[in-house]
C-alpha positions as CSV (number, residue, x, y, z in Angstrom):
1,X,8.4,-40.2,3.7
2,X,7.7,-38.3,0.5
3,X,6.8,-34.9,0.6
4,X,3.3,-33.3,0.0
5,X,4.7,-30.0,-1.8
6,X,4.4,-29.9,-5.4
7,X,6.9,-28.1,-7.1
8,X,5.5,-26.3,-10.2
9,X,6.4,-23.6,-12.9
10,X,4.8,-20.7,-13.9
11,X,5.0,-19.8,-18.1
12,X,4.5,-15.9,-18.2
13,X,5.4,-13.9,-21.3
14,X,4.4,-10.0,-20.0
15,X,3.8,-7.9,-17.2
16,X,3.6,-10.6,-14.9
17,X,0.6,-9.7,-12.4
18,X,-0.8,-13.4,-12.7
19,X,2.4,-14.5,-11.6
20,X,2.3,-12.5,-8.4
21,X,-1.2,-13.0,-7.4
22,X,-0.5,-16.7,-7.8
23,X,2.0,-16.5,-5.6
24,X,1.1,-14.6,-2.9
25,X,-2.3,-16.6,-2.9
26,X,-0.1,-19.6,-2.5
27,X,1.8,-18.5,0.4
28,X,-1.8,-17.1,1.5
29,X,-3.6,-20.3,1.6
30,X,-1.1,-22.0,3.0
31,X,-0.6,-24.3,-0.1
32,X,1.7,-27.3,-0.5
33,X,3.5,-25.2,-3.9
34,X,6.5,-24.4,-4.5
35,X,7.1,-21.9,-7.4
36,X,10.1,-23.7,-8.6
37,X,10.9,-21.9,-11.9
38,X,9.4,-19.0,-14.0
39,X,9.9,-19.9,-18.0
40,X,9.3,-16.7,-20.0
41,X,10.1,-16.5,-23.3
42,X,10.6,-12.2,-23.8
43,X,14.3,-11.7,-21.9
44,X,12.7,-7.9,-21.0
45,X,9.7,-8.8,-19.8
46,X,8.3,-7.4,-15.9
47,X,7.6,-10.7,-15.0
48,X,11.2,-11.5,-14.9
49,X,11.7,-8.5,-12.0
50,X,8.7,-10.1,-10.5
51,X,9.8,-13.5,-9.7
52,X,13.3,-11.9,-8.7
53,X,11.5,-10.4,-5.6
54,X,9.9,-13.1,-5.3
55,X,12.8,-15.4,-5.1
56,X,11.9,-17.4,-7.8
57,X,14.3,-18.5,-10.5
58,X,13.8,-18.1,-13.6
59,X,14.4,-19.6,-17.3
60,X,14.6,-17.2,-20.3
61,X,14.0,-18.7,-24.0
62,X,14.7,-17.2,-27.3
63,X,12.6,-19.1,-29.5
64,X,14.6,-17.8,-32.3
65,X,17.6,-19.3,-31.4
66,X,16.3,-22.7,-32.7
67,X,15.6,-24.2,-35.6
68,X,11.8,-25.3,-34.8
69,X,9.3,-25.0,-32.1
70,X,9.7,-28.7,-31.0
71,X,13.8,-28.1,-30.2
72,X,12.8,-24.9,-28.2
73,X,10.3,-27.3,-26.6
74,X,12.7,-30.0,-25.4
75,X,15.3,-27.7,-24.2
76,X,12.3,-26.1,-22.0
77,X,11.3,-30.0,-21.1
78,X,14.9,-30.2,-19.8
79,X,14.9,-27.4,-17.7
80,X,11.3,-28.7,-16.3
81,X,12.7,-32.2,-15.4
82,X,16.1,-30.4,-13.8
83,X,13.9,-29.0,-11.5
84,X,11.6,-31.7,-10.9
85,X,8.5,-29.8,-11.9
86,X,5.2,-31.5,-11.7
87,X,2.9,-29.1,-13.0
88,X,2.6,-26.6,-15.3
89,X,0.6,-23.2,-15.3
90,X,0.4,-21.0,-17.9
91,X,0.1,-17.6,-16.5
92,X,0.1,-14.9,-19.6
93,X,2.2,-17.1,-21.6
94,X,1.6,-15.8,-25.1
95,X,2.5,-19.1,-27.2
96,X,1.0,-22.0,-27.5
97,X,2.2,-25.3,-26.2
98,X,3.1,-27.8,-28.5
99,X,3.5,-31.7,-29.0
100,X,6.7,-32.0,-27.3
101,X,6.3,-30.4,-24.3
102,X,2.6,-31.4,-24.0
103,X,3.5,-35.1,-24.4
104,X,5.4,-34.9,-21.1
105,X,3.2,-32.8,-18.7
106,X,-0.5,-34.1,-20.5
107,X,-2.7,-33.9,-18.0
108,X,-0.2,-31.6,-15.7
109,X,-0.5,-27.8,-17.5
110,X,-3.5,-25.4,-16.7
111,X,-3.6,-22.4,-18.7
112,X,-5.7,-19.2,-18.3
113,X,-6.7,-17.2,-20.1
114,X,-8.1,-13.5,-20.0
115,X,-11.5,-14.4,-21.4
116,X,-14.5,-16.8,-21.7
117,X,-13.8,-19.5,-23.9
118,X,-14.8,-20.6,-26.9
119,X,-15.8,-17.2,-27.6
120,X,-12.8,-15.3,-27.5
121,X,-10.1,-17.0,-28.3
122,X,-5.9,-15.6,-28.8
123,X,-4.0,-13.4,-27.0
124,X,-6.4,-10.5,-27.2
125,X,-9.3,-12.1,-25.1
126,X,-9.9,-8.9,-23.0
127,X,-10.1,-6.4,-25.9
128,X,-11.8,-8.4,-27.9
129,X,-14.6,-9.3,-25.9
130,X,-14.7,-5.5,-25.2
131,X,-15.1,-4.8,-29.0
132,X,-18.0,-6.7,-29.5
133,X,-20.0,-5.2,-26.5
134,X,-20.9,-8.0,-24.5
135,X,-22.5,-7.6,-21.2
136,X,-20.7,-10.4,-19.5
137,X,-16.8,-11.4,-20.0
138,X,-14.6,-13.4,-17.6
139,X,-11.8,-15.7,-17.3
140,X,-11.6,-19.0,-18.2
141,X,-9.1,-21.9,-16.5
142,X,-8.7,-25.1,-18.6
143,X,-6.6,-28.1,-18.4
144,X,-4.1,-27.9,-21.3
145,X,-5.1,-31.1,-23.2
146,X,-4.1,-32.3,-26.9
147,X,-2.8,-29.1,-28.2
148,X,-6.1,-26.9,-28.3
149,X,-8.9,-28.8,-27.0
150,X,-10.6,-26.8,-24.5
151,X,-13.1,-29.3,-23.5
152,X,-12.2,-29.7,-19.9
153,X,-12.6,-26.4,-18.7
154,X,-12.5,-25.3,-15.1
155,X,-15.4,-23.5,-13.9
156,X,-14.6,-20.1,-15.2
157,X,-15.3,-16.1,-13.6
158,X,-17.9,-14.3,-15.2
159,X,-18.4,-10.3,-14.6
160,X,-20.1,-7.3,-16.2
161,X,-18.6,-5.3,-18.8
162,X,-19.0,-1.3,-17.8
163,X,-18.3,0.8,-20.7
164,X,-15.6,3.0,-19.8
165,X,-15.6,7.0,-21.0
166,X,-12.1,8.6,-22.1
């Protein structure tokens, strides 16, 4: 009888508080998820401390230490298929997936990211969306399709922007 648990890998690049709440809401719910792997690509980031206490390994890559994106991508596609991952969520990872890696997991990676889409796009959704005042910001979940199309969104979190005094 196969098993109902899907093992999947988190991609964080930071701090790392997406990839705890995601966790702990796993084990929460109840879920059938297994946090396989964390792949992070900064060998000092606090995510890396996270997933330690939360028993998770983890995969460190230096992008630099290869000659292009695409072989950094199939060494991370390796790892992925060692473990037998399934799915793919991108959790504060600060690069964007290519060809190589999306040609294995289309239709298996859900990134999100800090801020309603299309509107504020790149790694400084929050701050941005700050910066130009609006009343409403949020989150927004999307499947991670054709390297950039953002056309099938998950519903997304709205919330009011309160201007804070320093």
């Amino acid at each position: 009888m196969k098993s109902n648990v899907k093992n999947i890998a988190i991609f964080a690049s930071g701090e790392g508080t997406n990839f705890t709440a995601l966790c702990e809401s796993f084990k929460k719910e109840g879920l059938p998820i297994n946090v396989k792997l964390l792949v992070c690509d900064h060998r000092k980031a606090n995510v890396l401390n996270r997933a330690k206490k939360e028993g998770v390994p983890t995969f460190v890559i230096n992008f630099k230490d290869y000659p292009d994106k695409a072989a950094a991508e199939k060494v991370i596609a390796e790892k992925l298929a060692e473990n037998e991952i399934g799915f793919i969520l991108l959790a504060g990872y600060m690069r964007i997936i290519g060809p190589t890696l999306l040609a294995k997991y289309e239709g298996k990676i859900v990134n999100i990211h800090p801020a309603l889409l299309p509107k504020f796009p790149g790694r400084h959704g929050i701050e941005d969306a700050y910066q130009a005042g609006v009343s409403e910001t949020g989150v927004t979940i999307h499947w991670w399709i054709q390297a950039l199309i953002r056309e099938k969104s998950l519903p997304s979190a709205r919330c009011r922007c309160i201007k804070m005094i320093s």
